[in-house]
C-alpha positions in Angstrom: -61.3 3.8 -24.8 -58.2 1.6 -24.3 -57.7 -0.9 -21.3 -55.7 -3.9 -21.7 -56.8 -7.8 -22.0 -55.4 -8.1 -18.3 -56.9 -4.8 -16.8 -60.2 -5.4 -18.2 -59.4 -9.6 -16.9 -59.1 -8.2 -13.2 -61.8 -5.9 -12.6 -65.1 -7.6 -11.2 -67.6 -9.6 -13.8 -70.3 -6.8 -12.9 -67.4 -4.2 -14.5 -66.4 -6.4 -17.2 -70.4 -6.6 -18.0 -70.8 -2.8 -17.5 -67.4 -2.0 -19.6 -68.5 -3.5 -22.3 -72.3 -2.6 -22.6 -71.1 0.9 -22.3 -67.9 1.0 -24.9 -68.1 -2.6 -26.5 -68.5 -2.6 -30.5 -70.7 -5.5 -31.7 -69.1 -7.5 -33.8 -71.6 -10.5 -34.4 -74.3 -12.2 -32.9 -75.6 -15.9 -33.0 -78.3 -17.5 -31.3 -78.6 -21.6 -30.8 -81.5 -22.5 -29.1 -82.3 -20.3 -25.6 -79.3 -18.4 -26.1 -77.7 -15.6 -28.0 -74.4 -15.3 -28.1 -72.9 -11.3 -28.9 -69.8 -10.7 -29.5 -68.3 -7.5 -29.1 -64.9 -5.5 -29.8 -63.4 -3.7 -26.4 -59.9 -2.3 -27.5 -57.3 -4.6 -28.2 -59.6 -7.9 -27.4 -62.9 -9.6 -27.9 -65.1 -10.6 -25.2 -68.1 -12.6 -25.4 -71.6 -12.1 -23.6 -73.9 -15.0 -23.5 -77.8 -14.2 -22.7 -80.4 -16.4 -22.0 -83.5 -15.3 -24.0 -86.0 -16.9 -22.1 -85.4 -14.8 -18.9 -83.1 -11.8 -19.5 -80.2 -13.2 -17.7 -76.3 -13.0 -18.9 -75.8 -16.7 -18.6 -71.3 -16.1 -19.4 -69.0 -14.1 -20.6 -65.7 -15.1 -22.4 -62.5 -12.7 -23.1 -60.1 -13.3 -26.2 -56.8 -12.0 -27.0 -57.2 -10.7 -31.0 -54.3 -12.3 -32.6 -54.5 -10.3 -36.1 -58.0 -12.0 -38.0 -59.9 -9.3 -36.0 -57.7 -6.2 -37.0 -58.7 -7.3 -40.3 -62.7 -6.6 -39.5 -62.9 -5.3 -36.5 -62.1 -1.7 -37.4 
């Protein structure tokens, strides 16, 4: 799958959610308190999902330009 940082920044958050459920690669996941925090791998960037445990619910969701340290272990 390839898309760009700004392609994927200009579709709708339902898209960006469904993009990336459907073709993300999980890179990590933390939780802190209520909420669990997965990041995944979509192309050439990083986007993060923030859940609420408690009831189901994507509480966020953060893109990031990769600027080399994920190249490393991202592959």
């Amino acid at each position: 799958m390839s898309i760009t940082y700004y392609d994927f920044k200009n579709l709708s958050k339902e898209s960006q959610y469904e993009l990336v459920s459907a073709k993300g690669v999980v890179i990590s996941e933390t939780y802190k308190e209520k909420l669990k925090f997965v990041l995944y791998k979509v192309s050439s960037f990083s986007v993060e999902i923030v859940y609420n445990v408690t009831n189901g619910k994507i509480e966020g969701l953060n893109v990031f330009h990769n600027n080399g340290a994920c190249d490393k272990y991202c592959d």
